[in-house]
Every structure is written in structure tokens, then in C-alpha cells.
C-alpha positions in Angstrom: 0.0 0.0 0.0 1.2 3.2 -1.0 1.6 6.3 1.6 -1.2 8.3 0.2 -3.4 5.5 0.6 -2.2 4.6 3.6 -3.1 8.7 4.6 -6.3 8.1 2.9 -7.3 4.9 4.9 -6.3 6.7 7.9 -7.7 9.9 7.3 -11.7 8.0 6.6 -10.7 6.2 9.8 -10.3 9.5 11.5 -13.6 11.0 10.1 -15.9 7.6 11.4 -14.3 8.2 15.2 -16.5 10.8 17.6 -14.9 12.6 20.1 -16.2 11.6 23.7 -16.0 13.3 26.8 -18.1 11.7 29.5 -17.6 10.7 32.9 -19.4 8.3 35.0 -17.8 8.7 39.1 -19.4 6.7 42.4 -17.6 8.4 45.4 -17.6 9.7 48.8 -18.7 13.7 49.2 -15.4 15.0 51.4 -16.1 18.9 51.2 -19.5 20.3 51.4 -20.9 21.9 48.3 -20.4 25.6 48.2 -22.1 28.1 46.4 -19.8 30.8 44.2 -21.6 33.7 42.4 -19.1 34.6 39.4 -18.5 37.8 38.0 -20.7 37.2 35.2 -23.4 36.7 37.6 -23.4 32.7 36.9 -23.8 30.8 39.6 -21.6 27.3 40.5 -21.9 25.3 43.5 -18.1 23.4 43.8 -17.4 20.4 46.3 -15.2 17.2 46.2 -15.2 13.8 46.3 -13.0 11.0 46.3 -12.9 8.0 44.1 -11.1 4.5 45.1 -8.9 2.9 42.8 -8.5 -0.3 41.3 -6.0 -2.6 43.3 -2.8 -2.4 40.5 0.1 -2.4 42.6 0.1 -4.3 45.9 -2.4 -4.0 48.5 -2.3 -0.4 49.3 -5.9 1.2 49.2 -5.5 3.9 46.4 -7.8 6.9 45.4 -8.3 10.2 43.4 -9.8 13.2 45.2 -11.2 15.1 42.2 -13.2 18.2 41.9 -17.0 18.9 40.9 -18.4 22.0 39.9 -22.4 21.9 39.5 -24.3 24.2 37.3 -27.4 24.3 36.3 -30.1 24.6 38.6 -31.0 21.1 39.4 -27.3 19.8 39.8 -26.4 23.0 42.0 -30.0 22.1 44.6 -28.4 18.4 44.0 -24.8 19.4 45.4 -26.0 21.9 48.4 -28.5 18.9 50.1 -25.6 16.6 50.1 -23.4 16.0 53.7 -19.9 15.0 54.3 -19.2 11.6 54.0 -22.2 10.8 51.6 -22.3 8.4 48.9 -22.8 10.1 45.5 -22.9 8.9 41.7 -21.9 12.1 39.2 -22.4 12.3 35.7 -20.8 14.5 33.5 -17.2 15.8 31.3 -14.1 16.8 32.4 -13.2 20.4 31.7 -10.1 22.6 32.4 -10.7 25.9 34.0 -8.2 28.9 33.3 -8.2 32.1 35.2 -6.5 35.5 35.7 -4.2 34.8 39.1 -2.2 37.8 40.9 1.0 35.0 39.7 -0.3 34.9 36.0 -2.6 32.4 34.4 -4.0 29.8 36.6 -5.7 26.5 35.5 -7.2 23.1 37.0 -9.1 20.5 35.9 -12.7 19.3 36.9 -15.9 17.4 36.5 -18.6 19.8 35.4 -21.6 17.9 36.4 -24.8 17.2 34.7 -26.0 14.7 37.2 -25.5 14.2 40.8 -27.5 11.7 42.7 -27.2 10.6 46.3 -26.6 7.4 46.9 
């Protein structure tokens, strides 16, 4: 097969394939949802949970503490009813968020949800 084709095999490849950014998490609620009113006058309501880990190297008990930021109406009512220590399942897409900081441009990465139900 010749490059070009090769390119052209690739490139029809290329155009079947979706992007996907979705996230399915089941973790435990460490840090109480708070509300933020932004600048724009958007409201967010942040908290975090953690997430275990499957078992890959040796028996230590691994997880991910990871961020959640909840929009919309329902998913912001969602976050504030839920307590500490609370089982939660979150649906949703992993965003990075960039800002102006007194050091120069700040960023971080976090689940914007579009679900979050108590579990």
C-alpha cells in the first residue's frame, strides 16, 4: 500500500471516530458543596469527592480526590442537600478551567456535572 493511501485509509478512519468526553464517578462527598456567584453573575456550586482505585500495585488502598463543579439549577440544589461523608454517583465531562491569578494564568481541571445523585 502506497503512503497516500495509507493517509487516505487513515484519514476515513479518522472522520468515522466521535470525540467523547463523558464521565461516570461513584464516590464519597469530602467537602461540602459551596455556592460561588461569578462575575458574570453565573452561579456554580463546587465540592469534592473522592474515588477508590482499582487494586494495580500491591495492596495499598489507592484513590483520586477530584473536583466537581455543579451548574445548572437542578445539579447545584443536587450538590448543596448533600453532607460529608455521603455516597454520590456524578455524571458528566471533564473540563479545564483557566483564570487571571495575581502569579499569571491559573488553571485546574474538573468534572462539570450534569448529574449528581445521592446514593
Amino acid at each position: 500500500m502506497s503512503q497516500s493511501s495509507k493517509s487516505k485509509a487513515l484519514s476515513n478512519a479518522s472522520a468515522a471516530i466521535s470525540p467523547v468526553n463523558s464521565v461516570l464517578l461513584v464516590g464519597r462527598v469530602t467537602s461540602k458543596g459551596v455556592e460561588k456567584l461569578l462575575p458574570s453573575g453565573d452561579k456554580v456550586v463546587e465540592f469534592r469527592i473522592v474515588v477508590g482505585r482499582a487494586k494495580s500495585r500491591g495492596a495499598r488502598k489507592e484513590v483520586d480526590s477530584l473536583d466537581i463543579a455543579a451548574w445548572s439549577a437542578k445539579t447545584r440544589k443536587a450538590a448543596l442537600s448533600i453532607k460529608i461523608d455521603s455516597w454520590v454517583q456524578v455524571s458528566g465531562a471533564v473540563r479545564r478551567r483557566f483564570w487571571q491569578a495575581p502569579s499569571g494564568l491559573a488553571s485546574r481541571w474538573q468534572v462539570e456535572a450534569s448529574e449528581v445523585l445521592r446514593l
